[in-house]
N, C-alpha and C positions, 0 to 999 in steps of 0.2 A: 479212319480205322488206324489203331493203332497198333504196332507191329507185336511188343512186348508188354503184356500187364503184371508187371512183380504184386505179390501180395507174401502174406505169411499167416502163420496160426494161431497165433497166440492174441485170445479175446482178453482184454482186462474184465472186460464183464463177466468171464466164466472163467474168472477166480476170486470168490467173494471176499477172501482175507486182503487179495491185494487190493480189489473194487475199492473195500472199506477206506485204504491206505490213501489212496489215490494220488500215484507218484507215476506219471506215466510217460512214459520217453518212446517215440517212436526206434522202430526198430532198424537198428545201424546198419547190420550186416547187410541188410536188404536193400539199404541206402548207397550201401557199396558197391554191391553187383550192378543197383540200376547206373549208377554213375560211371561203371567199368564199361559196360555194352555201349552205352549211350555213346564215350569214348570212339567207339568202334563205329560208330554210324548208324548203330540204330534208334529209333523212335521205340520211347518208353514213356511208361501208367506205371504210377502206383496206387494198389490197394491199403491202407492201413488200417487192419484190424484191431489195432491198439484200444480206440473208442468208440469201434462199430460195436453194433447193438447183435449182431449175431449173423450169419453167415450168407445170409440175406442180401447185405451190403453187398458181399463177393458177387453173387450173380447179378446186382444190378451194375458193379463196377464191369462185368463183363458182356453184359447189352450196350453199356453206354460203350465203351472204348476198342470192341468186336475185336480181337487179338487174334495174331492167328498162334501165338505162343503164349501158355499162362505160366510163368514160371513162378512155384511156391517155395521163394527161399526164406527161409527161416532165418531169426536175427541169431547169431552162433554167440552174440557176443552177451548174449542172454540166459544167465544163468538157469532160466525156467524152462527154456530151449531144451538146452542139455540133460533137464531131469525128464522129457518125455513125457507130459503129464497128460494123463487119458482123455482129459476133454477137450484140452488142442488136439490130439491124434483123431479123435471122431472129427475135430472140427475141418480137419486137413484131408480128409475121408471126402466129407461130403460136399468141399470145395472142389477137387480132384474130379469127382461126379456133372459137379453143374460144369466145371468147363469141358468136360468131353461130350456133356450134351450139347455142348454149343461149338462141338467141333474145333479146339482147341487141341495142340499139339502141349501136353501138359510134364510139366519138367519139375522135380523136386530138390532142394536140399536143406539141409539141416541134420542134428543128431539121431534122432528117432530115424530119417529115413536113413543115414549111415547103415547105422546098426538092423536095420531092418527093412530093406526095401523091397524085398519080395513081397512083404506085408501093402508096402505100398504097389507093388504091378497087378497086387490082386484087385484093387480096389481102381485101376483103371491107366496109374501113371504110366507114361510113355519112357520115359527117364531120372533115374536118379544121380543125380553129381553126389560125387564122396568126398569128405573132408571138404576142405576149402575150395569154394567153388568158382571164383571169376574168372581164371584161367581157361577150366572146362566149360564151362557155360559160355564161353565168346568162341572159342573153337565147336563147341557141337551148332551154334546160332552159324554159323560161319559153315559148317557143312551142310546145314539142313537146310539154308538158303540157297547154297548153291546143288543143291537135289544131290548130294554127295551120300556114301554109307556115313554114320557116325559111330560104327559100332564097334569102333577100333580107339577109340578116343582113349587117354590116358584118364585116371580119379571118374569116367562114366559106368554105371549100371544101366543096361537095356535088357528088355526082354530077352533079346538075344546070345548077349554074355552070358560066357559061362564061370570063365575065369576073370577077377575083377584087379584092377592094380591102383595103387593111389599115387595119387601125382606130389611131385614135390614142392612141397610150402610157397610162396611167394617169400623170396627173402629183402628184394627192395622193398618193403612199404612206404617208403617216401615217393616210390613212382606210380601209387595209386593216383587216383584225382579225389579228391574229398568228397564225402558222400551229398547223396544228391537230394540235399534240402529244401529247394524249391520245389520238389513235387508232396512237400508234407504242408499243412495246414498249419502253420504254426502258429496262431491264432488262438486256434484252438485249443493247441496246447497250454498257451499263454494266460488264458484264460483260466483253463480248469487249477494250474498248479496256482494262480494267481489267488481263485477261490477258495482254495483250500487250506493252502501254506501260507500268502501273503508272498510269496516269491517267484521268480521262473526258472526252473532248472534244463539245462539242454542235456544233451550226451556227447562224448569222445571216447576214442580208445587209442591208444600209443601204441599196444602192442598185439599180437596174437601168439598164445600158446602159452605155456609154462613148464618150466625143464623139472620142477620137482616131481616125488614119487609119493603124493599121496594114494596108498590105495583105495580108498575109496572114489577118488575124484577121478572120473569117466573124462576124456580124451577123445570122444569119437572125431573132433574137427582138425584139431593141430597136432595129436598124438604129443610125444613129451616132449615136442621142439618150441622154440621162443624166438621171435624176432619179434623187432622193435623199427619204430621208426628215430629219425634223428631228434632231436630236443628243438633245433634248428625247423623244421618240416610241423613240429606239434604247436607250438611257439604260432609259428603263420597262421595255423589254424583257427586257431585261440585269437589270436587278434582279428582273424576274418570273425566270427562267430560275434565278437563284443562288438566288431562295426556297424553289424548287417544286420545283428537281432537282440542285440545288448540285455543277454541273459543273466539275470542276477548271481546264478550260482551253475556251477558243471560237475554231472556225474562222470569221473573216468569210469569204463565199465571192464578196465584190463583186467587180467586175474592180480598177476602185482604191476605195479606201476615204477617203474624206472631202477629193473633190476642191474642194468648193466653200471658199471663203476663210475661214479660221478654225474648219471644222467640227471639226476634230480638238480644238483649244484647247479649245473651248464641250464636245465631250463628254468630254472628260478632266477639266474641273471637273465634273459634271455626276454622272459615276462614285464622283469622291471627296468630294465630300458627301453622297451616300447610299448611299456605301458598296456599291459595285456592281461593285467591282474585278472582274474575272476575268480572268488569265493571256492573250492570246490568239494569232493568228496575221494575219495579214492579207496583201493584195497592194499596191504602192505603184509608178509610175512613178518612175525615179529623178532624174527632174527636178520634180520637185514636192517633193521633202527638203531642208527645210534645217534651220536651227537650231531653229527655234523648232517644227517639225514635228519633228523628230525627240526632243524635249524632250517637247513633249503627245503622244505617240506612248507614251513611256517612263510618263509618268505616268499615263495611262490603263490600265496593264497590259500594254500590248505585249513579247510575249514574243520572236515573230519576224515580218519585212517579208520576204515573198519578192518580187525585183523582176525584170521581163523584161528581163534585160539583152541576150538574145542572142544578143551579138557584141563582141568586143573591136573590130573594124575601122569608122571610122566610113564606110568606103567602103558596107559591106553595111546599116548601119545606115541611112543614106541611100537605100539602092534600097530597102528596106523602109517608107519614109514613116514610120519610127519618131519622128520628129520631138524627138528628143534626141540629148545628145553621151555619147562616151565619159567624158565627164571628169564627166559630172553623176554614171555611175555610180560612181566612184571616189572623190566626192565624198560619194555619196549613204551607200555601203557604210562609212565612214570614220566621217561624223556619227553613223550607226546603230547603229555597233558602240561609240563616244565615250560616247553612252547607256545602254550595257548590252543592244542588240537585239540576237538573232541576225539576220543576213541568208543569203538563200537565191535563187540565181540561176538563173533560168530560160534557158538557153542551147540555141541553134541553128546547124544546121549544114546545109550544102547547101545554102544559098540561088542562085538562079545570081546568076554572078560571082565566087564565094566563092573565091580559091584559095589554095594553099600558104601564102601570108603573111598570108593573112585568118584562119587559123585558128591561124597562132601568134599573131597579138593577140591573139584569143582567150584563150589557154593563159595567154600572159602578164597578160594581164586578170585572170584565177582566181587567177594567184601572187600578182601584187599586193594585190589585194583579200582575197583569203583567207578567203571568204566559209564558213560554217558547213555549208552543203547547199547542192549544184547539183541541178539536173530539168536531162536531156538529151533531146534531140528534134531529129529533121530535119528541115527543112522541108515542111510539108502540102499541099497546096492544095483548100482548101473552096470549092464553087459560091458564087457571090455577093462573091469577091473577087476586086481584081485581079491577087494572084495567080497565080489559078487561068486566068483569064482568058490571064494572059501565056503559060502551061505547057499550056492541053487539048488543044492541037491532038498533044503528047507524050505524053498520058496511054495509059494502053491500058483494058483492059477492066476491071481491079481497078481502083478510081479511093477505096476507102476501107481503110482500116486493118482487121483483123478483131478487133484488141485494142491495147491500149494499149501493149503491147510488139513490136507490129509492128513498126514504125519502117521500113515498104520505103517505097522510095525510089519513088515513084509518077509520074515524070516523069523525065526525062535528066537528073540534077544534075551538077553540076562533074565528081564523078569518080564512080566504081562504086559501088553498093548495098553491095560487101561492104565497100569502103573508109571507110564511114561506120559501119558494123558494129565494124569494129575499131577509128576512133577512139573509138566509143562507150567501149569497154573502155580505152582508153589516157589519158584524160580521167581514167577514175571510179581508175584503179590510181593515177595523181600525187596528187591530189586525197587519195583516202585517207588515203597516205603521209603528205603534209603536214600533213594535219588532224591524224594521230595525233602527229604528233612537236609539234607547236606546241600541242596541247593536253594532253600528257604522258598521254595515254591509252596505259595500258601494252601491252591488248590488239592494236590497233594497233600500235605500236610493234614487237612480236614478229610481225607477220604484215608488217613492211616488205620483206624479204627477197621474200616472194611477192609485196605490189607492185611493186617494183623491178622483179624479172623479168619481171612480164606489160607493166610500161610498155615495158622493152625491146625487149621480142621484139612489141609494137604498133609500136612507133615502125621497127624492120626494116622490118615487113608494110606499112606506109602509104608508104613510101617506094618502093616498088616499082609505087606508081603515078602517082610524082610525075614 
């Protein structure tokens, strides 16, 4: 019998756009908490729903391993997490169900129950930890063992609370223990990216939290604070990681990656004197790139920088509290590629105010730049920003995404839900085209014909609601 079974919500298989993609990294955050208790003296299970086939798995995971605690922590360090997408929330619904039918003491965290956990007491949980959860979770395991109340706990939601308080950040992250990779399948993993990509990709994170003020970009875990671990402490890691599972390539999954002055420099030497190189990927603000970042960037192994650019217009940029220019990203995309990075632009659309000529800076933005890979998205609105704030009184009764290729337009944007539908496709068909002919991809290159026409017959269809 096993004392604690960690699981989480999030099925790759019930999200078709990313299934298709199939890029899959076990879930960190969850890796963390088990590694923190464990720490502590207790016996830990994990469930990984990453490549389970549906929620099924969870209840067999909890016959085979009988816990008397199921705790469903969400990976926080997961940006799908954070957006609360309906069919994890059903899915975390009817996990929540099978372990109280099997007499489990069930315990949640993540975004969605942050912001909403009465949502979740109705549906059975016993407790939800707020924001960042290791702390609280080895302190409530810690009273519930010893038949104590726990309804006093700091960052806890219980039935019983009425007034809730959040605890304060972990600010050492170098006195975690690394997360706890021998209870994942890595195999498995190995295999599938092996099949797909011809590579293996693992995951890290160096940091939690982010001090900027996107409004749009919801906060429910760290709020607008940032700590980091040392360059010294990530470095270890990275060389455990290449000894033990010698992973072709690593995703950082930070928001930004080595915001503080000089981290990048200090772990770039750090990599190549003990030989700790590995391929990777990361996130970057494009006003924090310059030379000498984009130089320790490249030397560390940086393979590719994906940055939130956006928006070509700095009018939208501004209502957004983005708090950079257009020209940092044109700058930034410039230096990065000067180094040998791929870059990869995360662009948005629908913002209100957004119109006709806010979205050809855009377009123009993508030719200029010429960046390797775009991620397209319209604008969201998560509870807990302003945002959201600005748009609920529009919202209706779907107020989340059901997948990650939802993309509905959940509030009255600039123009119609379908007309953002169709620049989706009108975007990804230029984009193609270009990539294929500027990087002499032949495949490409013979499928221009079919981007040309779909750009075309897009570019008709959007005008029709200009």
């Amino acid at each position: 019998m096993t004392q604690i079974l960690f699981g989480q919500s999030y099925y790759l298989h019930f999200d078709p756009k990313l299934w298709d993609a199939m890029q899959p990294y076990p879930p960190l955050g969850t890796l963390y908490a088990a590694s923190y208790v464990r720490a502590r003296g207790y016996d830990v299970a994990l469930f990984d729903a990453m490549l389970a086939d549906s929620e099924d798995e969870w209840a067999a995971a909890l016959d085979q391993h009988k816990p008397q605690y199921a705790v469903i922590y969400e990976d926080n360090f997961n940006y799908l997490s954070k957006m609360c997408l309906l069919r994890m929330r059903e899915a975390a619904f009817a996990m929540i169900a099978m372990a109280k039918q099997r007499g489990c003491t069930v315990i949640l965290c993540g975004a969605d129950a942050t912001d909403h956990y009465a949502d979740y007491f109705a549906k059975g949980a016993d407790y939800v930890l707020l924001g960042e959860g290791e702390e609280t979770l080895g302190e409530l395991l810690d009273q519930l063992s010893a038949g104590k109340d726990a309804d006093n706990i700091i960052g806890l939601a219980s039935r019983q609370t009425s007034v809730v308080s959040r605890r304060p950040d972990i600010k050492d992250l170098d006195s975690l223990p690394f997360p706890a990779w021998d209870l994942v399948d890595i195999s498995k993993y190995k295999n599938v990216w092996l099949e797909h990509h011809g590579y293996y990709s693992m995951n890290m994170v160096t940091t939690r939290g982010c001090p900027y003020h996107c409004n749009w970009c919801a906060k429910p875990i760290w709020g607008q604070r940032y700590n980091s671990r040392s360059p010294e402490n990530v470095a270890k890691e990275m060389k455990w990681l290449k000894e033990n599972f010698a992973p072709d390539h690593i995703w950082f999954a930070d928001d930004i990656l080595g915001l503080r002055p000089h981290w990048i420099e200090k772990f770039a030497d750090l990599l190549q004197e003990n030989d700790s190189v590995i391929p990777f990927k990361c996130l970057q603000r494009a006003d924090l790139i310059n030379e000498k970042t984009a130089a320790a960037l490249a030397k560390a192994g940086c393979k590719t920088v994906w940055i939130g650019a956006e928006s070509g217009s700095q009018k939208i940029l501004d209502a957004m509290d983005k708090g950079d220019k257009v020209e940092d990203i044109y700058r930034a995309a410039e230096l990065l590629h000067r180094n040998g990075i791929e870059v990869g632009f995360f662009l948005q659309f629908g913002y209100p105010g957004e119109v006709w000529d806010d979205v050809q800076k855009t377009l123009q933005m993508v030719r200029d730049c010429a960046p390797d890979d775009i991620g397209i998205s319209v604008s969201y609105p998560l509870p807990g920003t302003k945002f959201f704030e600005r748009v609920k009184t529009e919202l209706g009764e779907k107020q989340n995404w059901v997948d990650s290729d939802d993309l509905a337009m959940l509030y009255r944007g600039p123009y119609p839900q379908e007309f953002y539908r169709i620049l989706h496709g009108r975007v990804h068909h230029e984009f193609r085209m270009r990539r294929a002919w500027r990087n002499g991809d032949l495949h490409g290159i013979v499928r221009s014909p079919y981007y040309l026409l779909g750009l075309v017959n897009a570019e008709i269809k959007l005008r029709q609601y200009l």
